[in-house]
C-alpha positions, 0 to 999 in steps of 0.5 A: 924797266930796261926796254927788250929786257926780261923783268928781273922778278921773272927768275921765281917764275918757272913756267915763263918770264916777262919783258919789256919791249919798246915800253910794252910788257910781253910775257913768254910762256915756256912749254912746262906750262903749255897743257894749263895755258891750252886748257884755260883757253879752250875751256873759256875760262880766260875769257870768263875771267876776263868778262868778270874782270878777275884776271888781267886781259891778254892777247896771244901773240906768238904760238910756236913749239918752243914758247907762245908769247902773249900782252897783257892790256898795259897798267899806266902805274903799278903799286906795290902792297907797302904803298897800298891803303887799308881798304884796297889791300882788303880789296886785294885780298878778297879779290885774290879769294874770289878768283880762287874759288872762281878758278876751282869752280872750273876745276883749276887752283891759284898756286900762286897768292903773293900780293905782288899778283894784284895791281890796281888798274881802272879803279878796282884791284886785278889779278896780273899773273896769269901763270899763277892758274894751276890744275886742281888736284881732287882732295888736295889743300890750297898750296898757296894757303900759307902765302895768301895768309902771310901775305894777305890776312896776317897783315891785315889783322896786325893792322888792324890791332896796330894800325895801318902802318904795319902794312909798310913792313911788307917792304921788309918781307918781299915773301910775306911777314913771318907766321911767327912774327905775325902771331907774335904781335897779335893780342893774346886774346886773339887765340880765343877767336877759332878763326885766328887761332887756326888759321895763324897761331895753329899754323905759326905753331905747327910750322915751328914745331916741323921746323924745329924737328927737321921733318924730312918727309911729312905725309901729304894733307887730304882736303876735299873740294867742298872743304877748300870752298869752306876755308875760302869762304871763311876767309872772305867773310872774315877779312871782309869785317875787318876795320880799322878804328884809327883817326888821322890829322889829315883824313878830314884835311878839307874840313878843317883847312885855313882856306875861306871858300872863296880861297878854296874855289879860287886856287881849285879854279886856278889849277884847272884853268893851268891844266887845261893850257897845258893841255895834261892828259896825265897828272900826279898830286903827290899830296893829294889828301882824298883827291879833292883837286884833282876831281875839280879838274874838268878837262879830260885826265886820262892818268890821275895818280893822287898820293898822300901820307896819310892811310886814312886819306887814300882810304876816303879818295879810293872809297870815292873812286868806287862810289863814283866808278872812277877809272882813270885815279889811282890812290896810293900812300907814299911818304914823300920824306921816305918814297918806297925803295927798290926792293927784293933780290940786287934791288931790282925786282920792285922797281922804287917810287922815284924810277916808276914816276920817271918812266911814267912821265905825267904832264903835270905834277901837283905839289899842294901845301905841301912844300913847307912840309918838305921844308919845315918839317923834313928840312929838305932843301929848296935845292933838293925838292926842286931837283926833285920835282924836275926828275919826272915833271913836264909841268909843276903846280906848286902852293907854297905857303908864307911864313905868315900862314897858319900852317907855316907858323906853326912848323916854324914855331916848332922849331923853338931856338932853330927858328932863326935857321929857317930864314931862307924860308921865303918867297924870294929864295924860293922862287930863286932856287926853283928856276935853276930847274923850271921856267916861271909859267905863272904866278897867283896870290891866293885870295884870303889866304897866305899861300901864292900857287906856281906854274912851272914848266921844266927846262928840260922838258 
């Protein structure tokens, strides 16, 4: 984001906009919606919500005749839905549900249920548009019902059936995935299930048919109260069951890793003591599996964003954030090979992964067994990654494992008749193409094993 600049997704707002100034998120509140904002705020209810930790604190800035002006408490990192795991966008989907229910408790509505309205701030998932809250209008359906179904349960039960993957797709569907894709890729059977078939294949079905006979005018639902907190309860319950019954290659990565224990201690003892020099109050592991490195680290990390690949890994580091009340580490997937792009209208309103790692800036970047994955099995270039990791690191600790690790030969092995085209892949040429970028900090052999750990210092930096 542009510093002073309004945020380029703030146009489908229009009961106010967000900006950026001197690195700080503002949101302008227009006069369309001053009798919801007064009502929320004299009523108490922000402030509940605020306790409750369903809405994203705030402060008011400004109050005049023509805008009132309020900060949001600032999220170091925003994840996007495509880059969540399984079971936070459950966590957001149910969040979303309980500040509904909360807010018709208190006589007021979401009109908004996009899943780009949850970000995940201090190890929970947190409602970030505050403008979304509506008057509740008595015996009138949920006008967001529709988008929290395409943006909310229909990707999750399609994950469920075809894995998390799916969940990637959201990227392609800035709007949430089409009703009649998301029934289309349902098992038949899913039409027996009351729930599914009425709350997707009766909707898909009945949206078709108005669309089909170009209904101009359809007359308006009648819905009571006590009927919404049925609908809404019936989908809290529902999404709150769902699992998913897919195994991974790198969900259970530490218990079957090549490392010896002295191995493992040895590299988590190093990467603690180097974080510690250099003093990082932020860190980035864009390999991160479940966060066991960065867990090791006993200095005080404000920031830990721990990426990974693999759904089933962030799964397992995300339930560990909630079991142990974790605040500063934010799980996230992202596929290195293919980091999420800028999206949306011109492609500025989801920023991509590579702008929002710059802006973020952490002190050190962790790069754990994972450049001969670059290497080898994307067939990146050291020339490439290392430009890479020096658009956004300070500092970079990074495993590079020989030919002769188990890991690296299997990669290599799988290049059949290729092999021989990998040759550049070594220590030497490594090390060479990596200080056109970085200052060599320090370098250690890795006990028992065939891996060296690096710490780099950028020369920009």
């Amino acid at each position: 984001m542009t510093n002073n600049s309004r945020h380029a997704s703030s146009y489908r707002d229009p009961s106010g906009h967000v900006y950026v100034e001197n690195n700080i998120i503002k949101r302008i509140i227009f006069p369309s919606y001053f009798p919801q904002y007064e009502a929320l705020k004299t009523s108490g209810f922000f402030q509940k919500a605020f306790q409750h930790k369903l809405l994203i604190p705030h402060e008011e800035i400004e109050n005049s005749a023509t805008q009132i002006c309020i900060q949001p408490e600032q999220i170091p990192f925003i994840t996007y839905p495509y880059e969540w795991s399984f079971q936070q966008y459950k966590e957001a989907a149910l969040h979303t549900l309980k500040l509904q229910k909360y807010a018709l408790q208190h006589n007021f509505s979401l009109k908004d249920a996009t899943a780009y309205n949850i970000a995940f701030h201090k190890g929970s998932a947190i409602f970030i548009d505050t403008l979304s809250l509506d008057f509740y209008a008595e015996n009138t359906p949920w006008r967001a019902y529709k988008q929290f179904i395409t943006h909310f349960l229909g990707p999750l039960v399609v994950a469920k059936y075809h894995g998390a993957e799916f969940l990637k797709t959201m990227s392609n569907f800035i709007d949430g995935i089409p009703l009649k894709l998301i029934a289309s890729l349902l098992p038949g059977k899913t039409k027996l299930n009351p729930f599914l078939y009425t709350n997707i294949h009766l909707l898909a079905k009945y949206e078709n048919k108005h669309q089909e006979e170009n209904v101009k005018e359809s007359k308006q639902a009648s819905l009571s109260k006590k009927g919404l907190f049925n609908i809404i309860d019936s989908l809290y319950n529902y999404i709150k069951k769902l699992q998913l019954k897919e195994q991974s290659e790198w969900g259970n990565y530490y218990q079957k890793t090549n490392y010896s224990d002295t191995a493992f201690q040895q590299k988590s003892t190093i990467i603690n003591d180097w974080i510690q020099n250099i003093q990082a109050k932020s860190v980035i592991d864009v390999g991160g599996n479940d966060g066991t490195f960065v867990r090791q680290i006993t200095s005080d990390i404000e920031v830990a964003l721990v990426g990974d690949i693999d759904n089933n890994a962030v799964d397992q580091n995300h339930y560990s954030v909630k079991k142990n009340k974790e605040q500063n580490m934010l799980p996230f997937v992202i596929d290195l090979l293919n980091p999420s792009a800028a999206i949306g209208f011109q492609n500025t309103e989801r920023f991509s992964f590579i702008q929002r790692v710059q802006e973020f800036i952490p002190d050190a970047t962790l790069a754990l067994a994972l450049i001969h994955h670059l290497s080898l099995t994307g067939n990146v270039p050291f020339e490439n990654s290392a430009a890479f990791f020096a658009s956004f690191s300070k500092n970079l600790i990074i495993e590079f494992p020989k030919r002769a690790d188990s890991y690296a030969t299997r990669l290599l092995n799988a290049k059949a008749e290729f092999k021989d085209q990998f040759g550049h892949y070594n220590l030497e040429n490594f090390e060479k193409i990596y200080s056109e970028h970085f200052e060599l900090v320090a370098k250690t052999n890795i006990q028992d094993s065939e891996r060296v750990l690096y710490l780099f210092k950028n020369k920009k930096s």
